[in-house]
C-alpha positions in Angstrom: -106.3 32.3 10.4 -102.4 31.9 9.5 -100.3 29.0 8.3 -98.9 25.9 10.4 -95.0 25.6 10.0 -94.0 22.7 9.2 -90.0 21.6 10.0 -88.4 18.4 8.2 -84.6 17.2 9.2 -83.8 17.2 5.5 -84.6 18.6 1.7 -85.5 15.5 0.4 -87.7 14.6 3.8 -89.3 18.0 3.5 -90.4 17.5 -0.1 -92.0 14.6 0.4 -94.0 15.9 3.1 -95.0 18.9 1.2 -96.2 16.7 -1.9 -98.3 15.2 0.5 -100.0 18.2 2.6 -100.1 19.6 -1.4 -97.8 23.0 -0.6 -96.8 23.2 -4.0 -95.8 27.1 -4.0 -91.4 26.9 -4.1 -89.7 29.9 -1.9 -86.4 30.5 -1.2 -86.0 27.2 1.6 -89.3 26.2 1.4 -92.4 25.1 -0.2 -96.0 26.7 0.7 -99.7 25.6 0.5 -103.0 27.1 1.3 -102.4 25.9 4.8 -99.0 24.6 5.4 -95.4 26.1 4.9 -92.6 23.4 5.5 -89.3 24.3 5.7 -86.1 21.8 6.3 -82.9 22.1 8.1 -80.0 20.6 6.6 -79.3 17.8 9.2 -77.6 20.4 12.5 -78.0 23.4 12.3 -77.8 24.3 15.8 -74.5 23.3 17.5 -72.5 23.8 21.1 -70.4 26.9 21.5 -66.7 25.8 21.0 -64.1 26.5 24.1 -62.5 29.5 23.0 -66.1 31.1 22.1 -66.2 31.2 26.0 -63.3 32.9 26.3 -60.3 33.2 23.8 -57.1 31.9 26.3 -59.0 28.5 25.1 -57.5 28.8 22.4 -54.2 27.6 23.2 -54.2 24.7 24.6 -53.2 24.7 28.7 -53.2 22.0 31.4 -54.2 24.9 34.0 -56.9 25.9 32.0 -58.9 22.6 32.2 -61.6 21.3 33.0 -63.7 23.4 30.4 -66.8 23.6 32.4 -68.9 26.2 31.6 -72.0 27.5 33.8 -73.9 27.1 31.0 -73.8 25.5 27.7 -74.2 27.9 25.0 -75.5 27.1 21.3 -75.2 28.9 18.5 -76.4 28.9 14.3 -73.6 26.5 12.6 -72.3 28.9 10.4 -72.3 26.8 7.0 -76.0 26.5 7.1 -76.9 29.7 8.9 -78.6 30.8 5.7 -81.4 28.1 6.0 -81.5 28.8 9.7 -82.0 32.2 9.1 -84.9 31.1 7.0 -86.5 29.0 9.3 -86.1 31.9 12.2 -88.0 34.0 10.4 -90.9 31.4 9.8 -90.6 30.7 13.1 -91.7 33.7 14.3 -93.5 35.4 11.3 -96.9 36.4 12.2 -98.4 34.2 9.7 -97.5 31.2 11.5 -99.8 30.1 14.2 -97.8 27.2 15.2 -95.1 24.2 14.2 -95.1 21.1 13.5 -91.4 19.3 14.1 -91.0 17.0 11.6 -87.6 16.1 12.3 -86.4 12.4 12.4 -88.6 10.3 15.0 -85.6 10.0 17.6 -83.5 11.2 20.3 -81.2 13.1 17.7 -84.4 14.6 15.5 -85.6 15.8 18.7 -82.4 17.9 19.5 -81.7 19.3 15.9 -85.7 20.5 16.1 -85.2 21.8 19.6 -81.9 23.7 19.2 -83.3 25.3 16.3 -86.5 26.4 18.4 -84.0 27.8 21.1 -81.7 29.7 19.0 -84.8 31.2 16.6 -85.9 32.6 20.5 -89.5 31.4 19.5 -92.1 31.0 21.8 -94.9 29.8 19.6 -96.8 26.7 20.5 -95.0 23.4 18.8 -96.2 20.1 18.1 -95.0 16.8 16.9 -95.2 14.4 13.9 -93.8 11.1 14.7 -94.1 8.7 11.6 -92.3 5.1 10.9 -92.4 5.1 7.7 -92.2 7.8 4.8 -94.7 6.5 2.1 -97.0 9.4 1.3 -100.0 7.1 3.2 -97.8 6.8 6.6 -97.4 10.7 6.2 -101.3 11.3 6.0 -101.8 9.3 9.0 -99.1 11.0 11.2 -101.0 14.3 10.3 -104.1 12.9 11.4 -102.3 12.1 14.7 -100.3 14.9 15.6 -99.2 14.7 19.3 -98.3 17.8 21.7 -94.8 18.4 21.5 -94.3 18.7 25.2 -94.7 14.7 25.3 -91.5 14.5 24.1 -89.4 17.2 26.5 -87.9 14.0 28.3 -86.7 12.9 24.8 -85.0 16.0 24.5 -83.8 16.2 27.9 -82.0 13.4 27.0 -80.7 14.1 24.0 -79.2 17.4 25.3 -77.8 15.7 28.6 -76.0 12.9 25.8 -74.9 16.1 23.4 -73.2 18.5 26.7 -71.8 14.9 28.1 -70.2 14.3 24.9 -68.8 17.7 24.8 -67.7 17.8 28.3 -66.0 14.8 28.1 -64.2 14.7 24.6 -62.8 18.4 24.6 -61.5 18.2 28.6 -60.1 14.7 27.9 -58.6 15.3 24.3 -56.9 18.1 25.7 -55.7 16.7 28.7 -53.9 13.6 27.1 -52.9 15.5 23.9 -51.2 17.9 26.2 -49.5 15.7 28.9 -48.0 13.4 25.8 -47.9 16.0 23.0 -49.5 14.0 20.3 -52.5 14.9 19.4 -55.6 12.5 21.0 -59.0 12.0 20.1 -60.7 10.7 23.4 -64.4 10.7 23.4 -66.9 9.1 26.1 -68.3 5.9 24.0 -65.7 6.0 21.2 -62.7 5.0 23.8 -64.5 2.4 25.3 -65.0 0.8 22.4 -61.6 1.1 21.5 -60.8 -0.7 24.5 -62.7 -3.5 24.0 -60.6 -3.9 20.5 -57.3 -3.7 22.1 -58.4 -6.2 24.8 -59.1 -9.1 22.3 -55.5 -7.5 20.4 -53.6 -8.3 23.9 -55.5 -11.7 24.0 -54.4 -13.0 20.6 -50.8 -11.5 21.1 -50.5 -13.2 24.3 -52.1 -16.7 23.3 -49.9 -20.2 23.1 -51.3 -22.1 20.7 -50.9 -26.0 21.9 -51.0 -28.8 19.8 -53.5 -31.6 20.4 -54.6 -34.7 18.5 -58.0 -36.6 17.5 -58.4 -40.2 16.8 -61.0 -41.0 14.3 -62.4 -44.5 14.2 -64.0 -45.8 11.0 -66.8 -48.1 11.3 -67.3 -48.7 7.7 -71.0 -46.9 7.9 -69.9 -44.2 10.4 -67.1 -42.4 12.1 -66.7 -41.6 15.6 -64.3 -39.6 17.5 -62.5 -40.9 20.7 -63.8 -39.1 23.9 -63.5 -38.9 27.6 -66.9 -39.2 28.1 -65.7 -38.5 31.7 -64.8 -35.0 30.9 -66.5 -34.7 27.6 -62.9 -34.0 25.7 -62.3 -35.3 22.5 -58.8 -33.1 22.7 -55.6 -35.9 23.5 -52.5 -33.6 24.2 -50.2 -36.2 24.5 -48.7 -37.7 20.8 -47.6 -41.1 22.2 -51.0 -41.9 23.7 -52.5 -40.7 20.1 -50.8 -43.6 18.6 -51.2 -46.1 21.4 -54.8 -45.3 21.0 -54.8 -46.2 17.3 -52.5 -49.4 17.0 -55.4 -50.3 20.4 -58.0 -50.4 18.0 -57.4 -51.0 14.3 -59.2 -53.7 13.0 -60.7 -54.6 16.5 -64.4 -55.2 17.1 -66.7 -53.2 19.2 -70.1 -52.6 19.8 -73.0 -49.8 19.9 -72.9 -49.4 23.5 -75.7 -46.0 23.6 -77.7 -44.4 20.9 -79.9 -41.4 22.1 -82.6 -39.4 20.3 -82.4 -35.4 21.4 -86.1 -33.6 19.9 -84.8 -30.1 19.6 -86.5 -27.1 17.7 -85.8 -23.3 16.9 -88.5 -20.5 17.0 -87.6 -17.8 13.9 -85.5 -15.3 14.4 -86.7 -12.3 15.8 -87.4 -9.0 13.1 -84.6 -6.9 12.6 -83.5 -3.9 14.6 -80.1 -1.2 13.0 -77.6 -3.2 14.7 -78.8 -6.7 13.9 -79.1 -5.5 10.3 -75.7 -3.7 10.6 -74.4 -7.8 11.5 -76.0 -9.4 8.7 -74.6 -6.8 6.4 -71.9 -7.1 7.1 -71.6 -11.1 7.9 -73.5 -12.0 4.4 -72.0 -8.8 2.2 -68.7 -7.4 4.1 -70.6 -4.5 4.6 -69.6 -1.9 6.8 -72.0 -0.8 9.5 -71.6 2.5 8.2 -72.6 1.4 4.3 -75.4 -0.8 5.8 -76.8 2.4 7.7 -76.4 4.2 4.7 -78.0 1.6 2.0 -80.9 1.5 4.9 -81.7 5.3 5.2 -81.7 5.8 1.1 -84.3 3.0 1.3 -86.4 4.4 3.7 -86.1 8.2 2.7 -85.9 7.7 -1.4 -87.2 4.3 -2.0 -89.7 4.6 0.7 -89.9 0.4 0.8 -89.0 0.2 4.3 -89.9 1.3 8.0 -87.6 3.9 10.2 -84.0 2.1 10.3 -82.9 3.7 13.4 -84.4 1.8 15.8 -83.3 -0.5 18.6 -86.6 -2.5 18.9 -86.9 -5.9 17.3 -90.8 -6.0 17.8 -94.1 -4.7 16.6 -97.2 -2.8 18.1 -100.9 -4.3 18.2 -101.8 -1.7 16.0 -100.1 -2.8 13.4 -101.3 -6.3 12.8 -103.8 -4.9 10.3 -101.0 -3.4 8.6 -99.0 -6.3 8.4 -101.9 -8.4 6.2 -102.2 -5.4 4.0 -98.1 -6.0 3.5 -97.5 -9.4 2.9 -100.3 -9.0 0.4 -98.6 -6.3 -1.6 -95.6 -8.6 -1.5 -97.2 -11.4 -3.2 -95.2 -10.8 -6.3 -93.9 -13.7 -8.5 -90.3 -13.7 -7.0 -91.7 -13.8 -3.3 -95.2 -15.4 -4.1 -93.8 -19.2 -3.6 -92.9 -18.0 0.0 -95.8 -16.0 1.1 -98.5 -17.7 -0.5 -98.7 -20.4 2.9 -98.8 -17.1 5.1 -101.5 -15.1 2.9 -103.6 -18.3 2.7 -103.7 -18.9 7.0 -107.7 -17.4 7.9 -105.3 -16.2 11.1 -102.3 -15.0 11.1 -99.5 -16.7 12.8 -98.5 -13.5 15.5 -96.9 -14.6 18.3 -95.1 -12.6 21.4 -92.1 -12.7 19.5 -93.5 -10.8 16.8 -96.2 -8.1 18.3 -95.1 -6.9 21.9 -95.8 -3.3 23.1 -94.3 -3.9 26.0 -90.7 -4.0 23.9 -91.7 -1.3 21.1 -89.7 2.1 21.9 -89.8 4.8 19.9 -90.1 3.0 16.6 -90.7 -0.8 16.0 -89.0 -2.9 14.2 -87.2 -2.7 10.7 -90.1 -4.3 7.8 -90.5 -3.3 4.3 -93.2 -1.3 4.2 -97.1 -0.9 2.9 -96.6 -1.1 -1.0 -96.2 -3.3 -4.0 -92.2 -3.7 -4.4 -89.9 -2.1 -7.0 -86.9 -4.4 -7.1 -86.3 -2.9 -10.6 -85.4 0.7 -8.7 -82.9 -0.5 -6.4 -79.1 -0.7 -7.0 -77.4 -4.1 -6.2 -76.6 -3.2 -2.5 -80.0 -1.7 -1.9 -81.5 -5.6 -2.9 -79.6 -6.9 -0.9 -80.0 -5.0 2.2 -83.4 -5.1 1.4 -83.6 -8.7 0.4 -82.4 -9.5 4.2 -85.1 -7.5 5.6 -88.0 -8.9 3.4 -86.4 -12.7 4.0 -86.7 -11.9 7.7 -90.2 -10.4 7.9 -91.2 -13.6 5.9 -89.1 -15.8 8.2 -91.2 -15.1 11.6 -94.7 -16.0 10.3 -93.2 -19.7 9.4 -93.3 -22.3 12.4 -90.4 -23.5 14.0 -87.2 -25.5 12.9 -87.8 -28.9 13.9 -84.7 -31.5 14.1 -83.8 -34.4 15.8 -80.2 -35.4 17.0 -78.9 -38.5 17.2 -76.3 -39.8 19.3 -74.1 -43.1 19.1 -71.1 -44.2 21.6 -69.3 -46.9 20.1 -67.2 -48.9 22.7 -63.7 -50.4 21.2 -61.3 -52.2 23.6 -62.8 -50.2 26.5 -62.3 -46.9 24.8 -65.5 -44.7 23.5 -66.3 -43.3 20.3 -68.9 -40.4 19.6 -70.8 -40.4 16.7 -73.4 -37.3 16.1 -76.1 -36.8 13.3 -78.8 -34.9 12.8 -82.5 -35.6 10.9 -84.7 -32.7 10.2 -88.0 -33.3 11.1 -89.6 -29.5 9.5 -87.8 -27.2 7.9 -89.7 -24.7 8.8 -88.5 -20.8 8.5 -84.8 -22.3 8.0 -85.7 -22.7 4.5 -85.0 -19.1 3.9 -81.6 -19.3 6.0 -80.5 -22.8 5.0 -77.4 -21.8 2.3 -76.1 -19.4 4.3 -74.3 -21.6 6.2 -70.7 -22.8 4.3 -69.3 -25.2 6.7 -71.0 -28.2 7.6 -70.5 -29.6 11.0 -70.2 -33.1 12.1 -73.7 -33.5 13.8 -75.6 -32.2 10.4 -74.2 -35.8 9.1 -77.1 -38.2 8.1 -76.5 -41.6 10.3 -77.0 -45.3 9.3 -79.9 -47.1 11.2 -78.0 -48.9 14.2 -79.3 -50.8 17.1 -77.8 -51.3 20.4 -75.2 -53.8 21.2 -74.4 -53.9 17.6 -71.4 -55.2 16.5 -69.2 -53.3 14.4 -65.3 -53.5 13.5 -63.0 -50.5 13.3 -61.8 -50.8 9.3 -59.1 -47.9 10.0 -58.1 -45.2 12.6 -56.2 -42.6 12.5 -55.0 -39.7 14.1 -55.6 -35.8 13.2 -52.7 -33.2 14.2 -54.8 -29.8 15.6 -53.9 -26.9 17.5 -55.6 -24.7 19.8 -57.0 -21.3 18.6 -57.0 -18.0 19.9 -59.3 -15.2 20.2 -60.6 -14.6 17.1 -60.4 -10.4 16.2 -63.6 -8.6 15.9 -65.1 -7.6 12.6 -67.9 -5.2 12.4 -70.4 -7.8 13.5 -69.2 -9.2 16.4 -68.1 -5.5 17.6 -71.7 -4.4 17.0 -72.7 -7.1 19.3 -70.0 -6.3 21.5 -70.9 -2.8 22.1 -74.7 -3.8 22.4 -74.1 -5.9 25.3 -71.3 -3.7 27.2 -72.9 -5.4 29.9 -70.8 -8.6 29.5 -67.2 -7.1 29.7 -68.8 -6.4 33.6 -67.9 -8.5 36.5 -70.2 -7.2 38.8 -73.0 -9.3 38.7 -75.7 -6.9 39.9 -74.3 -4.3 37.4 -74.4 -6.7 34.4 -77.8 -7.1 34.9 -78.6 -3.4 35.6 -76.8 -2.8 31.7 -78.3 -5.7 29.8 -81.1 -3.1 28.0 -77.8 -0.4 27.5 -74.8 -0.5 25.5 -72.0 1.6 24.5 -73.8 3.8 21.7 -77.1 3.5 20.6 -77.9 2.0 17.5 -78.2 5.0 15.4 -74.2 6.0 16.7 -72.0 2.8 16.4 -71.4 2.9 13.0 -70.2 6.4 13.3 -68.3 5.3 16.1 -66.4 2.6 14.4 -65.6 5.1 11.5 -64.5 7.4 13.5 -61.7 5.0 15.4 -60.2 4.4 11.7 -60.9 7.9 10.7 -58.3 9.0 13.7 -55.8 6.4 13.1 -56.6 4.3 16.2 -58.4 1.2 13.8 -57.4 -0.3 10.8 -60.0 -2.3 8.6 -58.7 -5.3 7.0 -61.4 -7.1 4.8 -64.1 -7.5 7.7 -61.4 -7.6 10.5 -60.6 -4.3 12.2 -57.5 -4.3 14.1 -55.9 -1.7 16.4 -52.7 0.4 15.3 -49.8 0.7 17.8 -51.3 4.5 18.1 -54.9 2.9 19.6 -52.6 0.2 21.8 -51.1 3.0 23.5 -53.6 5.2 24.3 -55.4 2.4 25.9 -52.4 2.1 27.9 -52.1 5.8 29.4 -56.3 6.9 30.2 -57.5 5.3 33.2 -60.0 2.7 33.8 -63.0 4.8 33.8 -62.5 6.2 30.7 -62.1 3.1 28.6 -64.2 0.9 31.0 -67.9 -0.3 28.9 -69.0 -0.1 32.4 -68.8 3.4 32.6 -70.2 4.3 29.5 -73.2 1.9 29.8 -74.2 3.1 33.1 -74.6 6.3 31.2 -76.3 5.2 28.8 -79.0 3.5 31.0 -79.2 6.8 32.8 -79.6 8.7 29.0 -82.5 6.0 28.7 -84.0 6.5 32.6 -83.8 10.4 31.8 -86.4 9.6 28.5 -88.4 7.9 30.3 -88.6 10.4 33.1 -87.2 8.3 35.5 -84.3 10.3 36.2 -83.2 14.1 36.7 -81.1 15.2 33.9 -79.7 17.6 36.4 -78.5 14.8 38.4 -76.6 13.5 35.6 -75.1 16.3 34.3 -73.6 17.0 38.2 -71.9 13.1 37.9 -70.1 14.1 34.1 -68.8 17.2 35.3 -67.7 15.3 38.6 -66.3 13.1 35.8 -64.4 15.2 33.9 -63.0 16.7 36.5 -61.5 13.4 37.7 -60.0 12.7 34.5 -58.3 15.8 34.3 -56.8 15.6 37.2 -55.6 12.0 36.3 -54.3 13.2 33.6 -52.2 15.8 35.6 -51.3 13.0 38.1 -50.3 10.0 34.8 -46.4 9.6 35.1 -46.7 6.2 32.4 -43.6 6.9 30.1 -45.4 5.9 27.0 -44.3 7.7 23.6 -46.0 7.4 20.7 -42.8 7.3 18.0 -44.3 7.2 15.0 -46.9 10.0 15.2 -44.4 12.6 16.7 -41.4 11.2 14.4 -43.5 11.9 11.6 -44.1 15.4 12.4 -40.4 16.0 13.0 -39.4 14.3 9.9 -42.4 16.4 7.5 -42.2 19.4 8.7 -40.3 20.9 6.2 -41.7 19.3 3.6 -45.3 20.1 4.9 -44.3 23.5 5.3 -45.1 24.3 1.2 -48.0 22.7 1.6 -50.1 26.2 2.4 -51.4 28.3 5.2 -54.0 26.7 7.4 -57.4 27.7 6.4 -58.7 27.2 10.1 -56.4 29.5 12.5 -54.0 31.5 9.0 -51.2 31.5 11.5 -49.4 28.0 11.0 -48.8 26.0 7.8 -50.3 22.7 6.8 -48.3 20.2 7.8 -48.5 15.9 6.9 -48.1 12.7 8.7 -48.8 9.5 7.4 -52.2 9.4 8.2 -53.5 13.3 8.1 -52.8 16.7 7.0 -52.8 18.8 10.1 -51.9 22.5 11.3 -48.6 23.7 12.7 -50.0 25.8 15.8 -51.9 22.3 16.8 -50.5 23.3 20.3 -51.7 26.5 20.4 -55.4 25.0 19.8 -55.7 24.9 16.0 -58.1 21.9 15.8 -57.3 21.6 11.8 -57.1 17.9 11.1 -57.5 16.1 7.3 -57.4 12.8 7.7 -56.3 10.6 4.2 -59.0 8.2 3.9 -61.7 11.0 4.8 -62.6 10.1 0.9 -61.7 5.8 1.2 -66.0 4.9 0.8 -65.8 7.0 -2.3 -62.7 5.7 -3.8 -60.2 8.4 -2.9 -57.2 8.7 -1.1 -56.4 12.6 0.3 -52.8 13.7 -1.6 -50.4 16.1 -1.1 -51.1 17.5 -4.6 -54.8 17.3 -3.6 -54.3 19.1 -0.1 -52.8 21.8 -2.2 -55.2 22.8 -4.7 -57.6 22.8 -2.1 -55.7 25.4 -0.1 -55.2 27.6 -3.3 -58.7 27.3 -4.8 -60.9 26.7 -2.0 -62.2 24.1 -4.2 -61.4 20.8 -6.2 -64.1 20.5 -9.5 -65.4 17.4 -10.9 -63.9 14.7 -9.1 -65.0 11.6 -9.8 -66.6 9.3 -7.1 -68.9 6.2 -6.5 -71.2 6.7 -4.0 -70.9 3.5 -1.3 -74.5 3.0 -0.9 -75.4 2.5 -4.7 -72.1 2.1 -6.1 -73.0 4.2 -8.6 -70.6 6.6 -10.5 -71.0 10.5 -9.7 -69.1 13.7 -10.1 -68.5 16.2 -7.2 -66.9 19.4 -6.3 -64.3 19.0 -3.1 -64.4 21.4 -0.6 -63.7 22.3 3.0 -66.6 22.0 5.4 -66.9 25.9 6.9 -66.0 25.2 11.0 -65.1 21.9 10.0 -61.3 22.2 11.5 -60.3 20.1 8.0 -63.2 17.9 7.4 -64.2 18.2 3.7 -67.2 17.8 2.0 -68.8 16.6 -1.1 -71.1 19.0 -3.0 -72.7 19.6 -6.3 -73.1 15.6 -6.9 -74.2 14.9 -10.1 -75.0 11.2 -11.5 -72.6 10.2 -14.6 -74.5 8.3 -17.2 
C-alpha cells in the first residue's frame, strides 16, 4: 500500500500538519511519515500565461492588437518557485502515492493554487480535501478524521478560475487600451477601478461643497439646557443671524414652562462576531491600522500563534456543531485578566446562544472570526498582535452578554411661544456595552443625565446665547468606511431591484480589499494620510476618461454575485466567462472611440524631464533593451511602449520603513542583490534584517528574503 500526499499552501502550514500526522523524516520540500508525505507550495505556484507567451507581437503594445482573448487560457509553473513545483510534480505522480490530500487554505483562492498545481503536474490521481478553521494541532486531527471528496468543491474552483481569467481579461485588455490611447501608463483592473471611483466621487463632493453658516440658540434653565427647535420641521439649524439674536433678546430672563417630557425604552442586542472586513474597521478605527496590517497581524495569529479561527471569512456567524466547542473555549479563557468577564457566562447551566450567534443558514465556507480552543498566551504576542486579538476575544465575550438597556428622556420647554429640546439618557443595564463603553471620546447631548422635572413646570431662562456653526461636507473615506463601502457596492445603485439583488456582493471579497486598497496607493492613484486616503490628480483623471461600466460598483458586484451563484452551482461558469469577454471587448472599443482631451501632466512631464538623468540608472532587468528610467513615484523601463511591464514603485518598501532610492535602484541593478537591510516587520513591529532582491517575472516588484530577527 503506498503513501497519501499531502499538499499545504505554505512552509510553515505544511509543518504543522506534518508534526501532527507525525512525518518526521525531512527531504528536499518535504517531510515524510510512515504513511503521509506532505509537501507545500510557496503561496502560487501556478499562474496565467502572459500575452506575448501567446504570441510575441504582444509584446509591444498595439491598439489593433486588442482585445487579448485567447481560445483558451493557458497556465504555466511560475518560474521563481518552479523548483518546489517540480517537487510536488513528481510526488504527484510517483508511484508511491496512492492519492492527495489538498491542504491548501480553506477558500476560493486555496482552491485554485491546489488545482492549478494538479493541472500543470498533468496528474490524474484521485484527490481529496481537508477543510479546517482553525490550525491548532487538535482542529488538524479532526479535519483528518473528516476528509471530504475533493470533487465537492469543483464549483469552488470553477469559481475561482472564472474570477482569476476575468481579472486577466479585463486588466491586461483595459490597461493597455487606456495606456495606449493617452500614453501614460494605466493600471485598470476590474474591482480595483471601481473602488477608485467610489474615492474620487466623495473627492468631487467635498471639492464641490458650500459650506453655509447657521446658528443655535441655547437656553439655560439653570438645571438644564435646551436647544431652540422647529418642532414643525425638527431643525434646530437658524440660517438667518438677525433672527438668532431676535430669538435671544425674546427670551433672556423670561419664564417658561415644561410643556412635554417623554420616556423612549430603547435597547441594543450585542454586536454580531467578527468577520475580515469588520475586523479590518475596528483596526483600523481603534489602532489606525491598515486593512492590509490588520490582515496581516490576523493570519500570523492564526498560522503561528494558532489562538484564533480562519480570518478570511465573510461570515459573522457560527455552526450548531460548534456550540460544544464554544463552552470548551470560554473555559480555557477563564484566566485572571478575562476571568472577571467570563465568570457570569461560564457560571449560566445554559448558554446564552441566540440566532445571532449560531446560524447555519449564514455560515459559508468558514464561520466566524473567535479565538480558538486553548488556554491563551498573551505573553507570546507582540503589541499589535494583543490588540488585534484583544478585539476579537472582547467581541466573542460581548455576544453572550444580554442587551444594552437605556431609557431616553425628552423635555420641550416652551419660552414666549418658542420651543426648547432638551435630551438625556439613563441606562437601565449595561449589559455587553461594558466592554465597548470607553471607546467612545465624544459625548453627545442625549448621554446627559437630566434633573427630575414635572410637567407644566415653571422654569426661567438665566441666559441664552447664540452658537456660530457651519455646515459640513462629505467627510473622506478612511480604510473603515471604504471597507464598508466596498462591502455594500450595492448602495452606490439606484436601481432598486438591483440594490437588493447585490446586498450579499460587494466589490472584492473580504480576503481582496485590503490588497486592493494597497494596490491603488501602490500605483499612484491613492494617497494615505493618517487614516484618510485621498485621490491624486493621476486617480481624478482616470476616473474621468474609462466609461461608466468600468468604474461603476454596479458592474463589479453583479459579478461578484455571479462569482458567488457559480460556487454554489447556481450558475454556468461558461455563461460568465461569454459576458467578460463580451465585456472586454466593449471597453476596447470605447477606448478606440474616447475623444476626452484629458492629459495627465505630471506623469508624462516627469518622464520627459528624467529621462536623462534616469538613463545612468542601468539596463532594465525585465526586457535588457531599454534603461531604467524614474518618475516621482516609480522606477520604470524605457521601452514601456514597446510592452516592457517593468515598474518599481517607491513605497513598495513604506510598511517596512523604506523608501526605494536612486542609489538603491542602482545597486540592485549591478548586484542583483541589496544585503542586510534593516526592516521592521508591520505586523509585529519587530526589527529584522533582509536581503533586497527582484522578484523573478515580477516586471520590478522586489522582494524580501533571508529575514532574520535582530536581537
Amino acid at each position: 500500500m503506498g503513501k497519501i500526499l499531502v499538499i499545504a499552501e505554505k512552509p510553515s502550514v505544511g509543518r504543522d500538519i506534518a508534526r501532527v500526522l507525525s512525518c518526521k523524516e525531512k527531504s528536499d520540500g518535504c517531510i515524510i511519515g510512515e504513511k503521509y508525505i506532505v509537501t507545500w507550495a510557496i503561496g502560487h505556484l501556478v499562474g496565467l500565461l502572459k500575452p506575448e507567451e501567446y504570441d510575441d507581437k504582444y509584446k509591444r503594445w498595439s491598439l489593433e492588437d486588442l482585445p487579448i482573448i485567447p481560445s483558451q487560457m493557458k497556465i504555466k509553473p511560475i518560474n521563481k518557485t518552479k523548483k518546489q513545483f517540480n517537487i510536488i510534480k513528481k510526488l504527484m505522480n510517483s508511484k508511491d502515492i496512492d492519492y492527495i490530500i489538498s491542504a491548501t487554505d480553506s477558500g476560493r483562492e486555496g482552491e485554485l493554487i491546489f488545482r492549478y498545481i494538479y493541472e500543470a503536474a498533468a496528474c490524474k490521481k484521485p484527490f481529496k480535501r481537508l477543510w479546517i478553521s482553525s490550525m491548532t494541532d487538535e482542529a488538524i486531527k479532526k479535519g483528518f478524521e473528516s476528509i471530504r471528496p475533493g470533487e465537492e468543491y469543483n464549483n469552488l474552483y470553477y469559481s475561482a478560475k472564472c474570477r482569476s481569467e476575468a481579472d486577466w481579461l479585463v486588466g491586461m485588455n483595459a490597461s493597455r487600451a487606456y495606456t495606449i490611447r493617452y500614453n501614460v501608463l494605466l493600471s485598470i483592473g476590474r474591482v480595483q477601478t471601481p473602488t477608485l471611483s467610489i474615492l474620487v466621487q466623495r473627492q468631487k463632493e467635498i471639492d464641490n461643497f458650500i459650506p453655509k453658516d447657521y446658528w443655535e440658540v441655547r437656553a439655560n434653565f439653570g438645571d438644564f439646557y435646551g436647544t431652540w427647535i422647529d418642532l414643525e420641521n425638527n431643525e434646530t439649524k437658524i440660517f438667518d443671524e438677525e433672527k438668532a439674536d431676535n430669538l435671544v433678546k425674546l427670551i433672556e430672563g423670561k419664564k417658561g414652562r415644561i410643556k412635554e417630557i417623554s420616556e423612549e425604552e430603547k435597547n441594543q442586542a450585542p454586536p454580531l462576531l467578527y468577520d475580515l472586513t469588520e475586523l479590518q474597521r475596528d483596526g483600523n478605527k481603534n489602532f489606525g491600522f491598515s486593512a492590509s496590517k490588520t490582515l496581516s497581524i490576523a493570519q500570523s495569529l492564526y498560522e503561528q500563534k494558532k489562538m484564533i479561527t480562519y480570518p478570511r471569512t465573510d461570515s459573522r456567524y457560527l455552526s450548531s456543531d460548534m456550540i460544544p466547542t464554544i463552552k470548551s473555549t470560554l473555559k480555557k479563557m477563564n484566566i485572571p485578566i478575562y476571568s472577571k468577564f467570563i465568570k457570569s457566562i461560564i457560571e449560566k447551566d445554559k448558554l446564552p446562544i441566540t440566532k445571532r450567534i449560531v446560524d447555519d443558514s449564514k455560515v459559508t465556507d468558514h464561520h466566524a472570526i473567535i479565538p480558538t480552543d486553548t488556554v491563551p498566551k498573551l505573553e507570546k504576542l507582540s503589541e499589535d498582535e494583543k490588540k488585534i486579538y484583544g478585539l476579537i476575544v472582547k467581541r466573542f465575550f460581548a455576544v453572550f452578554y444580554p442587551r444594552y438597556e437605556y431609557t431616553i428622556t425628552k423635555i420641550i420647554t416652551e419660552v414666549e411661544k418658542e420651543n426648547f429640546i432638551t435630551k438625556g439618557k439613563t441606562i437601565r443595564q449595561l449589559g455587553w456595552m461594558i466592554f465597548y463603553k470607553n471607546d467612545s471620546i465624544k459625548k453627545k447631548d442625549e448621554d446627559l443625565e437630566l434633573p427630575l422635572v414635572k410637567k407644566d413646570a415653571e422654569v426661567i431662562v438665566k441666559a441664552a446665547e447664540k452658537e456660530k456653526k457651519q455646515t459640513s461636507p462629505p467627510k473622506p473615506y478612511t480604510e473603515a468606511t471604504l471597507l464598508s463601502a466596498m462591502e455594500n457596492a450595492g448602495r452606490f445603485v439606484e436601481d432598486e431591484e438591483l440594490k437588493e439583488q447585490l446586498k450579499e456582493s460587494g466589490l472584492g471579497t473580504p480576503a481582496t480589499r485590503a490588497s486592493i486598497i494597497e494596490r491603488l496607493i501602490e500605483v499612484g492613484y491613492v494617497k494615505r494620510k493618517g487614516k484618510v486616503l485621498n485621490p491624486t490628480e493621476k486617480g481624478i483623471k482616470l476616473i474621468e476618461i474609462v466609461p461608466e461600466q468600468l468604474k461603476s460598483p454596479e458592474t463589479t458586484g453583479k459579478w461578484e454575485k455571479d462569482l458567488t451563484s457559480i460556487a454554489k452551482n447556481k450558475m454556468d461558469p461558461n455563461r460568465f466567462m461569454v459576458n467578460i469577454k463580451d465585456y472586454v471587448k466593449y471597453i476596447v472599443d470605447e477606448s478606440k472611440k474616447s475623444n476626452l482631451k484629458v492629459s495627465f501632466p505630471n506623469e508624462s512631464q516627469e518622464k520627459n524631464n528624467n529621462s536623462k538623468t534616469a538613463k545612468g540608472l542601468g539596463k532594465c532587468p525585465l526586457c535588457t533593451k531599454g534603461s531604467i528610467m524614474e518618475n516621482s513615484k516609480a522606477f520604470y523601463c524605457s521601452s514601456w511602449r514597446e510592452g516592457c511591464k517593468f515598474t518599481l514603485w517607491k513605497n513598495s518598501l513604506e510598511r517596512y520603513g523604506h523608501k526605494i532610492t536612486r542609489d538603491m535602484i542602482k545597486k540592485l541593478l549591478k548586484d542583483n542583490i541589496i544585503k542586510g537591510l534593516e526592516i521592521i516587520r508591520p505586523q509585529t513591529g519587530e526589527k529584522y534584517k533582509a536581503d533586497l532582491c527582484f522578484k523573478e517575472k515580477g516586471e520590478g516588484m522586489v522582494e524580501l528574503v533571508n529575514q532574520e530577527r535582530i536581537n
